[in-house]
Each structure stands twice: as C-alpha cells, then as structure tokens.
N, C-alpha and C positions, 0 to 999 in steps of 0.2 A: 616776469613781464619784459624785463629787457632782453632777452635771450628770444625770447620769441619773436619780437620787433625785430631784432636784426637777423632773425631765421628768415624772416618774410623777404628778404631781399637778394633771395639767392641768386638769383639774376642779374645782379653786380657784383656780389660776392663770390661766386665761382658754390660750387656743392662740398668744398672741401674747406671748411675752417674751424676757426674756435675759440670760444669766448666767455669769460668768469665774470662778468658783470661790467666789465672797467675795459677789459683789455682786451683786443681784435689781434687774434693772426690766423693771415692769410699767405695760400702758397704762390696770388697772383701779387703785384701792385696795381693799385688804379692809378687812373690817370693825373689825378687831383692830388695835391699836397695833402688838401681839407676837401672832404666830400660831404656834400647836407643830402640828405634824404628825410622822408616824414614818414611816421610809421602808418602802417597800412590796416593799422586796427585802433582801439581806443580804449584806453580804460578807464572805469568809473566815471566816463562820459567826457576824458579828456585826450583830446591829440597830443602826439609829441613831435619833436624836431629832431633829425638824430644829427650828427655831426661826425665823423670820423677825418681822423686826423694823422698822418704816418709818421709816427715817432722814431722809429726804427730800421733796418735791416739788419736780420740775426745769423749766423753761421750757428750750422749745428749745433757745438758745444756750449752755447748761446740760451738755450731753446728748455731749460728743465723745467721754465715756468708752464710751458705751451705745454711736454713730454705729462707733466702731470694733471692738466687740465683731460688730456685725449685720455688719460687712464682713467680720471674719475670719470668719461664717457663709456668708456669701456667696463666698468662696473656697474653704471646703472644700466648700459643693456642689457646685463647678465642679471638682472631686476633683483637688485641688491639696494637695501634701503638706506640710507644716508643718516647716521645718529650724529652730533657731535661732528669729529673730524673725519670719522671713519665709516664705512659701507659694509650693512649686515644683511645676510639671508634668510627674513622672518620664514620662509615654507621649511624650511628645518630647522626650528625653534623646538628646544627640549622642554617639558612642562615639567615643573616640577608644584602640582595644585597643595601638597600639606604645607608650603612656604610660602604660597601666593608668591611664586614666582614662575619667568621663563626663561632660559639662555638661548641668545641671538649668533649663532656663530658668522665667523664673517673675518674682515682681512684689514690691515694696516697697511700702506705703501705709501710708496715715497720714491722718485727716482730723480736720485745725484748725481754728480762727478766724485768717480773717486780716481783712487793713485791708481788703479784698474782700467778703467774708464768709467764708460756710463751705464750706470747699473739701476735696476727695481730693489728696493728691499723691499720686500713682501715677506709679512710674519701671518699666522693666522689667531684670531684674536674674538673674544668674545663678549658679549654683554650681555648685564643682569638686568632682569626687566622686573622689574614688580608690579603685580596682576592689582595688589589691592592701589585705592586711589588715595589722595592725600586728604580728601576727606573723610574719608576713611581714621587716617591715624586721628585728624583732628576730632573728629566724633569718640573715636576710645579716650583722648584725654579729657572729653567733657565729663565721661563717664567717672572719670577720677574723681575730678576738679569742679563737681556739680554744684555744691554749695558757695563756692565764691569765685564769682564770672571775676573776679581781676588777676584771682591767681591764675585760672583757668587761661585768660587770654596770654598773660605772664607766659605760662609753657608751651600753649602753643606758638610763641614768640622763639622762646629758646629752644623748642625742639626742630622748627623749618629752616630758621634765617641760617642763610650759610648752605643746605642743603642745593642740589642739584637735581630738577623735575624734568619730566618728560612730558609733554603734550604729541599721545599719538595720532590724534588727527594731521599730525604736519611732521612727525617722528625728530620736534626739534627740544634741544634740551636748554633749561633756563635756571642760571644760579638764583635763590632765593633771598632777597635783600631784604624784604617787611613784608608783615603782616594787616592788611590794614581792614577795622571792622567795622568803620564807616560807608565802605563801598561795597555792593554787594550786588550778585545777577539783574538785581534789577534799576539797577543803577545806569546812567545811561552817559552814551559817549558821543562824540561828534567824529562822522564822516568826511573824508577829506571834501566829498558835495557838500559838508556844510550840514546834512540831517541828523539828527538826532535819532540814536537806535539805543536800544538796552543788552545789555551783554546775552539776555534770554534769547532776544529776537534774531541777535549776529551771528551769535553760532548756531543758531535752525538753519537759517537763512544761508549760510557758509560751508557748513563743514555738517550738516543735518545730525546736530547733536540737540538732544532736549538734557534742560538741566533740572534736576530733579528738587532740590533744594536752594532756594530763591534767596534764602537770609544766609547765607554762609557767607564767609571774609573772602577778599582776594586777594591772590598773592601779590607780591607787587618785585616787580626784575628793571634793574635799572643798567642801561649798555651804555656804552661811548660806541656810536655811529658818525662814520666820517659824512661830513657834507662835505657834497663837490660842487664848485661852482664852477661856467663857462669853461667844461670840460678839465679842468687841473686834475694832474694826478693824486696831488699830494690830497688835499683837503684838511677841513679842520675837524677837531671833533667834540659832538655836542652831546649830551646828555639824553639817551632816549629812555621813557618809564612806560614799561610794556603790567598789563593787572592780566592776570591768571584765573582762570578758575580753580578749586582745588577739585572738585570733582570730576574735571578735564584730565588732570594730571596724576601722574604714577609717579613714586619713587623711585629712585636710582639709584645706584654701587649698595656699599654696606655700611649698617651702623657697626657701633663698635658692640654693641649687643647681639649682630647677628654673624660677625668676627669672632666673638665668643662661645657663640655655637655650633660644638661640634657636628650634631647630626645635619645641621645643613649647608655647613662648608664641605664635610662629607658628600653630601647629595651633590654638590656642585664643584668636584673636583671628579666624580664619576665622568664629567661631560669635558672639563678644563684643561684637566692633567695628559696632555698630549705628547705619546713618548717620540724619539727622533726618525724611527722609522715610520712613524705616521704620517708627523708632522712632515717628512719628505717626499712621502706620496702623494697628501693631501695639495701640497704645493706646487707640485707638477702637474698633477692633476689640471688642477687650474688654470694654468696658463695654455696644456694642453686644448683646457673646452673652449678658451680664449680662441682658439683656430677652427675649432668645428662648429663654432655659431657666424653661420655665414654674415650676417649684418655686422659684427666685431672683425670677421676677418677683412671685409669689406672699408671699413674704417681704418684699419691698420694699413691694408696695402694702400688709398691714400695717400699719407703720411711718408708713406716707405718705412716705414717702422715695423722692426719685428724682434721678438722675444727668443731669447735660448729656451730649450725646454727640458734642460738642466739647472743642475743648481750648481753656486760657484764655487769652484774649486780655488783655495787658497793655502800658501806653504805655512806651518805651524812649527812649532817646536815646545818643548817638553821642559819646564824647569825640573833641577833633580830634588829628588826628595831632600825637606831639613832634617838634621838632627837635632832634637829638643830634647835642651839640658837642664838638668833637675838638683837637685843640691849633692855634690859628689857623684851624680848617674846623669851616663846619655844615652838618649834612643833615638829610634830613628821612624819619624813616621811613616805610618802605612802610607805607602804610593799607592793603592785603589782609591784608598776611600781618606786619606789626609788627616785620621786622625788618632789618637794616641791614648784614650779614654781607658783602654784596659791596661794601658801600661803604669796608672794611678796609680792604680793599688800596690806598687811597688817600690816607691818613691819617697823621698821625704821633698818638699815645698823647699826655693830657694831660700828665702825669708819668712821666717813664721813669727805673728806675734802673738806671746801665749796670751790666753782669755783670763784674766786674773778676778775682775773685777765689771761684773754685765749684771743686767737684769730682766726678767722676762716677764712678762705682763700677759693673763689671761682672764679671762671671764666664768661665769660658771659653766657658761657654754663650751668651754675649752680647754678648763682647767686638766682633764686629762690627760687630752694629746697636747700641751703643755708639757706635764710629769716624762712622757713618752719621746720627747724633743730632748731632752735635758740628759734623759738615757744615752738616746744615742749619740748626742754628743761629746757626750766625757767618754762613748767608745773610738768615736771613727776619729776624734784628732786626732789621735796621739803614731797610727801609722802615719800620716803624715807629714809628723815633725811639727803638730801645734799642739803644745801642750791647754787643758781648758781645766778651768775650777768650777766649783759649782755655784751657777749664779743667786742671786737676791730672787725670788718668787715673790711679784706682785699681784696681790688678786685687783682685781678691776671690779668696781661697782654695778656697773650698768655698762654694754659694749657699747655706748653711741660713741660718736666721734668727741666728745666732750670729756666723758668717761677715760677715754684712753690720753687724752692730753693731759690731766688732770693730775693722774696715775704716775707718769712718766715725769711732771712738775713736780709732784709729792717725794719721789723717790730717788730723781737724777743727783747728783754731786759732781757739778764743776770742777775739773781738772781730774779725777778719781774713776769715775765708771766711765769704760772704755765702749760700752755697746749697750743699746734697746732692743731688746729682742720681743715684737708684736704677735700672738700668737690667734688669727681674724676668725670670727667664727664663718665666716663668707667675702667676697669679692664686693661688698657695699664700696664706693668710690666717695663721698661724703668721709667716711671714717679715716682709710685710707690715704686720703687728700689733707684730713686736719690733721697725722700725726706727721708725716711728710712735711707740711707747712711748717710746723712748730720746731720739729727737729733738723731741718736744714736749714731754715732762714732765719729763725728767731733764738736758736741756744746753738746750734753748730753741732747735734749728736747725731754720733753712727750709730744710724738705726738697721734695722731688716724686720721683714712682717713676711713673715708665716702662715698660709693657711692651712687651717685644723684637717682638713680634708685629704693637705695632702701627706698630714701626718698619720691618719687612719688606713692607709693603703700597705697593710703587712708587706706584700711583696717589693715595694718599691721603697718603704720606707726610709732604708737603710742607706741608700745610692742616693736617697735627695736630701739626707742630712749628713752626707759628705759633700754633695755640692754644695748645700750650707755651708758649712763649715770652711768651706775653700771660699765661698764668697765672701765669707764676714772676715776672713783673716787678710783678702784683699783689701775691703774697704778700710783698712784701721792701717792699712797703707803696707801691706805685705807683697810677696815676688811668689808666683808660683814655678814658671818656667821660665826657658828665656830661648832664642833662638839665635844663632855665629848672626853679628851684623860686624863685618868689617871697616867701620866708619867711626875716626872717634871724633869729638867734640861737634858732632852734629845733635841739630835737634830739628824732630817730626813735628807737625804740629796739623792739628783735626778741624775743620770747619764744619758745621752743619745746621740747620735754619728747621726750625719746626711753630706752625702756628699756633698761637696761646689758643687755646679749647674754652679761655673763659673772657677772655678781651680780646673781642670779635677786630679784627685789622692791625692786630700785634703780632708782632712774631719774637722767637726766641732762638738765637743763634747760642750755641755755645761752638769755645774754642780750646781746643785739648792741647798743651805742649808739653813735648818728654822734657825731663830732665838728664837722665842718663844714660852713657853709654849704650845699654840693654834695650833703652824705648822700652821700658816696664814702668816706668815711675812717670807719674803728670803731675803737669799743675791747670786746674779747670777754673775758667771764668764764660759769665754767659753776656749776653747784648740784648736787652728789649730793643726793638725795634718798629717804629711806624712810616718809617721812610730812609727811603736807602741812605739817605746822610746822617739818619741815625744807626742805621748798620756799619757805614764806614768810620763814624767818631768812634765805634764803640770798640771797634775791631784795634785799631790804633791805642788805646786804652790796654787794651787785651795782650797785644804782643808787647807793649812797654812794659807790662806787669811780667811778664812768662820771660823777657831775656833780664829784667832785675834778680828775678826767681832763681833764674841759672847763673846767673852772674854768683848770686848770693851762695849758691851752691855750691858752685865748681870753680869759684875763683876768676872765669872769664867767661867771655859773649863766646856765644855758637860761632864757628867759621863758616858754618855750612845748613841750611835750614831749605827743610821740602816741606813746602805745605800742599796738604790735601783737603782742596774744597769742594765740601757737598752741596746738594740741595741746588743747586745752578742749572738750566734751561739749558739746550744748543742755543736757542736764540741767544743767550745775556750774558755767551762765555767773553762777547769784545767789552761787556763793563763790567765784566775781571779782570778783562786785563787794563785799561782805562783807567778803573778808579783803586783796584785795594791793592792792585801790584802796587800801584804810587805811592798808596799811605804807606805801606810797609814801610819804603825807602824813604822816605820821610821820616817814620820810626826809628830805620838806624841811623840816619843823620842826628836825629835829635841825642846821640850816644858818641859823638863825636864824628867828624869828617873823616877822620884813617877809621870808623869800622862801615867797614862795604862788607857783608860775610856774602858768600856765595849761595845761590835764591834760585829755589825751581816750584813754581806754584804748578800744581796739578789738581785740573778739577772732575773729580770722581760721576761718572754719571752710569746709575743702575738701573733707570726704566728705557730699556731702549730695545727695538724690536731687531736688532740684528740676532743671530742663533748660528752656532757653531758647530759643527757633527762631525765627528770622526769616521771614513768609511774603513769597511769593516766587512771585505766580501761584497757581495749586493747589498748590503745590510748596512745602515750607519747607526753609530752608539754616538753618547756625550761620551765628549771631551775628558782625560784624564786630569787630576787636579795641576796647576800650573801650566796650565797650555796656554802660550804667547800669540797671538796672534798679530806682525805690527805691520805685513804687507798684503794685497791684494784688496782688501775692501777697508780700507785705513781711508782720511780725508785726505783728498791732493794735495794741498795745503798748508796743513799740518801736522805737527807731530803727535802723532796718537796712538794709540795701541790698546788692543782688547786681552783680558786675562780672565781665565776660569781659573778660580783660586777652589772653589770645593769640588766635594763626589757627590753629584747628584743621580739619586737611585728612582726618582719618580718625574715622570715629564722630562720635557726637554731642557740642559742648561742655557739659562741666559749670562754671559758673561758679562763681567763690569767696563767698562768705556772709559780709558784715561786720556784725557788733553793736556796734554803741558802748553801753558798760553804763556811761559817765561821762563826760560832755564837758561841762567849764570852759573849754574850748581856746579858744571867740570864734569860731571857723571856724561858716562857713554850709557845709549840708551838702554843697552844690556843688563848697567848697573842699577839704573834707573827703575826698570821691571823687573831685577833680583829681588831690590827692596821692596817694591811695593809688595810680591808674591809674601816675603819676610814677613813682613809688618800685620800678615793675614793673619798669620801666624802665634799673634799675639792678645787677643781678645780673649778678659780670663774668664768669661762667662759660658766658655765652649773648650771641651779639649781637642780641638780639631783647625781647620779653616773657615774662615768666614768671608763673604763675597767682597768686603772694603778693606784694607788697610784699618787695622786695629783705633790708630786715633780718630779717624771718619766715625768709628764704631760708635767709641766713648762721646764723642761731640753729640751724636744723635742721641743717644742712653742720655745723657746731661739735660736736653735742650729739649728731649720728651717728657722728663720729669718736671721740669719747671715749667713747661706747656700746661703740661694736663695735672699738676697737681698742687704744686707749690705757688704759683704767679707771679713769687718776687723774687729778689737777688738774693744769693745763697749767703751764708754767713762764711768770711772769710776763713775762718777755722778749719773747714772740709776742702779750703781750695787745692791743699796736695796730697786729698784722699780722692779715691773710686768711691766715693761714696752712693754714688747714682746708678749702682750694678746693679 
C-alpha cells in the first residue's frame, strides 16, 4: 500500500527511485526540506497524507541499504517469490508427492562492503515446502488422541507451538505461538471500517479461498511491529497477534522425524546437493539473464549499477597436513580427504582406561545382540591398548523407560562400576531421555546406549564396536590422539547455546574448557538460560569454575585463553563484544589485579552463504582441507577469516567464518588460524576434521543433550568427563 502511494507520484519523484516502506531514495533532490503530498488512491475508504522529509545525502559507499532494496527489485522481475527473507522460483519447483512435499529453488544475497570492495554474495538456496496442510497433521493427531479431547488438544499444543507455517496465498511465513480452540473460522473479527466479518467470509472475499472446515482451532502468531509516529524513524514496538487458519497453512523445514528418514532426505538431496561446478554455472548464469531481461537491464542502467559476470577471485593458501600422535606412533593425515580412520587399526590409544567393572542392560528384545556386543568387545579393545573384563549382564523387565532406570538403580554401585552400557530395542526418545536424565543429573554415571539394530548388521558390526569402544574409553576420561600444539599453559575454551526442546524460551549454553597442554582433556559446565543476563551470570560462574579447575590442576591460572563462541548471529557479534568480553575480565579481576592472562574471543559462525571453489582448468573443485581464506571477501573492518577444515566429497564446501571481536592473545593471525585448523583436529567422535574447533564441538554435544534430553544440571561428578559423546 505504501509503495504504491508513493509510485503514483512519479511526477515529482523523477522514474528512477526506491523505496522499503520507511525510506526514499532518490537520484534527484526536491525542492523542499519536508514535501506533503496526498495519496492519489484510497484504501479501505481512507485517504492518506504523505510527508517526505530529506534526511540525507549519501556517497556511494553510503548506499548498501538502497544497493539491496534495487536487488530485491531485480529479483522480483525475474518473478521470483519472496518466502521469509529470501526469493524463490515456484515454475521449477521439484515435486516430490510420496512426502507431500516440493523444493523451491531460489537465491540468498546480500550486498556489503568488504576489504575488496562492494560485492553481491549470492549463494543458491532452497526451500522445503510441504504439500500437506497443518490440518492435516492436526486431524491425524485426532485420530490418535480420539478418546480424550484434553490430551488430544495437549499434543496438538506440543506438536505446532514453536513450529514455522506458510500461508501460500501471500507466501509469507509465521512462527507458531498458540493454539487457541475457542476461536474458530467462524469467529468473527473487526475491520479497520469498523465491520464485522468472519474469518469464512475474509478469505473468499480476499484471497478467494473457501474454508472447508468451520470448527477447527486457529493458530495464533504473536510480532513486535514498530509504530511510527509523525514520521520518526525509530519507533516503538508493540505487540501485534496475527490468528491463522490451519487449513490455510503448510508446514515448513524439517521435523526431527523426517531428519531421521533416510529415504526422504535421500529424495531431497537428489535436488540439494549442488556440486561446485554447478553451483558456478548456475551463478553466472544468473546474473547473465539479469542483462538479457530488458526491464532488469533497464533498472540497472538507471542506477549505473552493474554486475561482474564472474565470480570472485580471491588469494588462499593451504595449511600443511598435521601429524597425529598416538601412544608411541605418529602419522600423518591424509591431505585429500583429512583423515586417519585406517591408520586405527594400528595404534594403540594415548590413554586407556581398562573396562574392569561395567554393566549392560538388555531386554528380552535384545538380549542377543547384547551377548553379541560383549563379544566383540572383549575382541576390538585390546588392539587398541584398552584392556576390557567381562561385564555384569542385566536382564531388564519390561524395556519402558521406567524398566531401564529401575535396572540400572538395582544394579549400580557408587564409586565401583565404571560404565552403563543400554542395549535400546529402538530409537523411542521417552526411554532414551529417562536413562540420560537419571544417569547424568541425578547419580553422575557413564553411560552409552546401544542400539540392537546396529548391533545386527554382520558387516559393519565390527568397526561400530570399535568406535564403541573408542568412545566409552573417552567418556571415563581417556586420550585417543593428540595433535603438535605449540602453546603451553594455555587454555581453549567452547561456547555454544542450543534451545531446551522441552521449556519452550530456555536455552542451554554449554561451556567447554581444556585443561591441558594437548586440548584433549575438559572440564564441562552448562547455563539455563531465559534472558541474556542469565546467559551472562552463568557464563561468569562457568569460567570461575574452569580457571579453579586448572588452577587446581596445574598449579597455576592460563596466561593465555582463546575462546571460541558459538551459536551468535552477525547481527549480536557487538554484544559479544559489549557484554561477555567484560565478564570475562571481571572474572579475572576477581583472581587478583596482577592476573590479566592474555584473551582472544573468537566467534565461530557456520550457517553463512559465502562458498569457496578451487579453480581447476575451466573446471572448479572444493577447496583442499585447511584452506585459509583471510583476504579478498573478509569484512573491511575486521578481523576475520574463512577456513575449510574437512574433505567434502558431495556438494559444495561451506566453510566456517571466524570473527575475532577481542584479541590481547600476542598470536599473529597466522598462529591464530594454525590453531583453529589444530583444534579441528580434535574431536574424538570422528577420526578425521571437523568443520569447528573441537571445543565449539563438545559445547554443542553438551548443550544438545541437556536440551533435548536431560533438562537439568548435570551432576558435578561428569564435569571432567566427555561424557556427552
């Protein structure tokens, strides 16, 4: 509506401008400080007043807010639909009907300043559309839940709130805040005239939808919408509560169920998985037909804007392969592919601690591959330097999640049994969740659960009960590898923030800190959190615990501490650096005024649409493992740097994005991105690279168990085990 209004006035406005709702620019000035004009149409039978006001004069480099408004013009000519924050092309939507779904391909961009200059990142990007509607799901869980409407409304509560809907009459998407099953289609609402209409008669009348089903609940989306008054920019912001139809609306991304299944992340990585010479054709392509649709070209010359029709070329370099040391033996990883998996079977583990005294717990369901567990594990430790006894064999009553707590009550001995070993007849998450709860928050035991299934797979059997094996001797606070860190009396330390899955507006940060030399050994504490000043108390708690820890250890405080935080926005990297740089320092003051140790907070960021290619002939490949990337498309600003730490053999690699927003650390940036590549290096859950820094890893492993399964604080006992592997 406003767009249009100030379209109608191109007779003062000249034919070349552009406008987001709030903000005008134009390539003329008028005459007027403040200009009033009235709009020349009317809506819902009201006139408006416009007012324009000249805030501004911008020099080019000035201009990214304008440079990105003319691109979103430039993609809706190219009649691309607008989801969310990004722009897709429903006329080649892939159908996939046995998942009631479709894939939207389409484009992410953005155009910054960098240390380059002024550049597009344009990635190509896609979205999952799902055909069935949300009444839909809620009709199957009637089907469940038919005898008792309070449980019934119960799950349809727990299965929406939180989700993410589409309403494709307007292709806009809406988080789902309540359920409410007092208001229903034929419920009625008031018209800013003031009339009374029923949500039946709005949408014929609108969007010429009939609604099929008149008693169904609506969903209910609740915004913060700025009010502007007498033109401000700022405004305030008020609470708007937008009701939903379900039958209007499709689901969006993925449950953790449909995560789970293979055949249709399968079907939709047929469409997804874009290797780098595609992905570089697809990308020129693009900007190419950006020139040969005359009305796009026409809008650009305008402007004087115009596009390379290349992509950017930027200098790289190649960290060298590590050698990873093993108890008496070093190797040296594979430089293609980063990892050292075959080199296992030849090794004995830095630190082993032998299995003396464990027990295992099965049901009748399971009791076999049990017997078959037990085998092979009194074969595969012993090449690797862990010696194992034969454990206590608990049979289990009934496998409910009650069953197995009960089991493990009956059978545990404080101080004495070193490990639980669960043997699950299935992936139930109830079971799963109460032996987790029990054995990490409420008695402090190292547990691992097993499923029977994957103990039934003759060919593989053998190689997943050596990574057993490797894991449980982790968790009981064992060294597999280690890799040269030339740094001593430093300590890494992991942040990472994951939302509790069962208390809706909580989050759970956990914080990883080494102990030793090697960055092999942690000590783990997590932070419930409902408001950032509970993230920052907790965070302050957290590193007072982890320099006593070392303290208590090693005789003295770290000189030297990098921490690596996850889970942080581009937007919220200035309150990192604002508020938890401070606590820190506040932390070591609280250790006396002479310790200052040397501080480089670095915040880890993994979802980000830049992509990196190696060319290679006409041809480009990904990047080799350790490829540095810190100039050409880096922030002008600051210090930053991109790193491909693994071998990615399918699609294109996305590399991880490091900001340093504080560095007293002394390191040259060189040394800086050694360690990080290092630290990849370390995560004993892979024998290879992984895309973060090994304690970013562990932070997240922590802070998703206590999310999705546990919900309270761990029992201090496990704080300087892996026990969360």
């Amino acid at each position: 509506m406003r767009y249009s209004m100030v379209a109608s006035h191109a007779a003062l406005l000249g034919d070349t401008f552009a406008f987001d709702g709030m903000q005008l620019f134009l390539l003329k000035k008028l005459d007027d400080k403040v200009t009033y004009v009235k709009s020349t149409r009317s809506f819902d039978s009201q006139d408006f007043d416009i007012s324009i006001q000249l805030t501004n004069e911008l020099e080019p480099h000035q201009c990214y807010q304008l440079y990105n408004i003319i691109f979103r013009k430039v993609l809706r000519l190219m009649k691309l639909k607008e989801i969310g924050r990004h722009y897709f092309d429903p006329t080649r939507s892939a159908h996939i009907p046995q998942y009631n779904m479709e894939l939207w391909p389409g484009y992410t961009t953005a155009i910054s300043e960098y240390d380059g200059g002024s550049m597009l990142n344009i990635d190509i990007a896609h979205k999952v559309l799902r055909t069935d509607t949300v009444l839909d799901h809620i009709n199957g869980l009637k089907k469940r839940f038919s005898r008792n409407q309070a449980e019934f409304q119960e799950a349809v509560s727990q299965y929406l709130v939180g989700q993410v809907v589409l309403t494709r009459y307007n292709n806009k998407t809406y988080h789902i805040d309540a359920v409410t099953w007092d208001i229903t289609p034929k419920s009625t609402f008031k018209l800013s005239s003031g009339d009374d209409v029923s949500y039946i008669d709005y949408y014929k009348k609108n969007h010429s939808k009939d609604i099929g089903d008149p008693n169904q609940p609506l969903l209910m989306n609740k915004s913060k919408k700025k009010k502007f008054q007498g033109g401000q920019r700022g405004g305030q912001r008020e609470e708007e509560i937008i009701y939903l139809v379900p039958e209007l609306c499709c689901m969006t991304g993925f449950t953790d169920e449909i995560r789970a299944d293979f055949n249709i992340m399968k079907a939709l990585s047929e469409h997804t998985i874009v290797p780098p010479h595609v992905r570089k054709k697809g990308l020129e392509d693009f900007i190419n037909a950006c020139y040969t649709n005359q009305e796009i070209a026409t809008e650009l010359k305008r402007w004087n804007i115009e596009f390379d029709r290349t992509l950017l070329k930027v200098p790289a370099r190649i960290l060298n392969p590590e050698n990873i040391y093993f108890k008496g033996k070093k190797v040296q990883e594979d430089p293609s592919s980063a990892e050292w998996s075959r080199d296992m079977k030849q090794v004995n583990v830095i630190q082993a601690f032998n299995l003396d005294n464990w027990l295992i717990l099965s049901s009748g369901r399971t009791a076999a591959q049990a017997q078959e567990f037990v085998k092979y594990i009194l074969q595969v430790g012993r090449p690797l330097g862990i010696e194992v006894g034969r454990p206590k064999e608990v049979p289990v009553q009934d496998d409910s999640p009650r069953g197995f707590v009960e089991a493990i009550k009956a059978n545990f001995v404080k101080g004495q049994t070193q490990l639980v070993v669960c043997v699950l007849p299935d992936q139930r998450k109830d079971r799963y969740d109460a032996i987790k709860k029990y054995c990490v928050s409420e008695q402090g035991i190292v547990s691992q659960c097993v499923l029977a299934k994957t103990l039934a797979k003759e060919k593989v059997v053998m190689s997943a009960c050596t990574k057993i094996i490797m894991q449980m001797n982790v968790k009981l606070g064992g060294q597999l590898w280690a890799v040269e860190i030339p740094m001593k009396n430093c300590m890494v330390v992991g942040i990472d923030v994951y939302h509790d899955s069962l208390n809706k507006g909580t989050s759970v940060a956990g914080v990883i800190s080494s102990m030793n030399d090697e960055m092999t050994k942690y000590y783990s504490r997590v932070v419930f959190q409902r408001s950032h000043q509970e993230l920052i108390d907790g965070l302050k708690q957290c590193f007072s615990d982890a320099l006593r820890k070392f303290h208590e250890l090693r005789g003295a405080l770290p000189q030297r501490i990098i921490v690596f935080r996850d889970g942080v926005g581009a937007g919220q990297l200035p309150m990192v650096v604002k508020h938890e740089v401070d606590q820190m320092k506040e932390v070591f003051a609280a250790f006396g005024g002479a310790y200052q140790p040397k501080l480089a907070v670095v915040v880890v960021q993994k979802r980000i649409s830049t992509r990196i290619m190696i060319p290679q002939g006409n041809q480009v490949s990904n990047p080799m493992p350790g490829t540095i990337v810190s100039q050409g498309c880096t922030n002008k600003d600051t210090y930053d740097y991109f790193l491909c730490a693994q071998s990615v053999r399918q699609g294109t690699a996305t590399p991880t994005h490091y900001h340093v927003v504080h560095d007293t650390s002394g390191l040259q940036p060189a040394h800086l991105q050694s360690l990080t590549y290092k630290l990849t290096h370390l995560y004993y859950n892979w024998p290879g690279t992984v895309r973060v820094p090994a304690p970013c890893q562990y932070a997240h492993k922590i802070a998703f168990l206590i999310g999705q399964s546990v919900h309270k604080d761990p029992s201090l006992e496990l704080a300087d085990k892996l026990y969360y592997l």
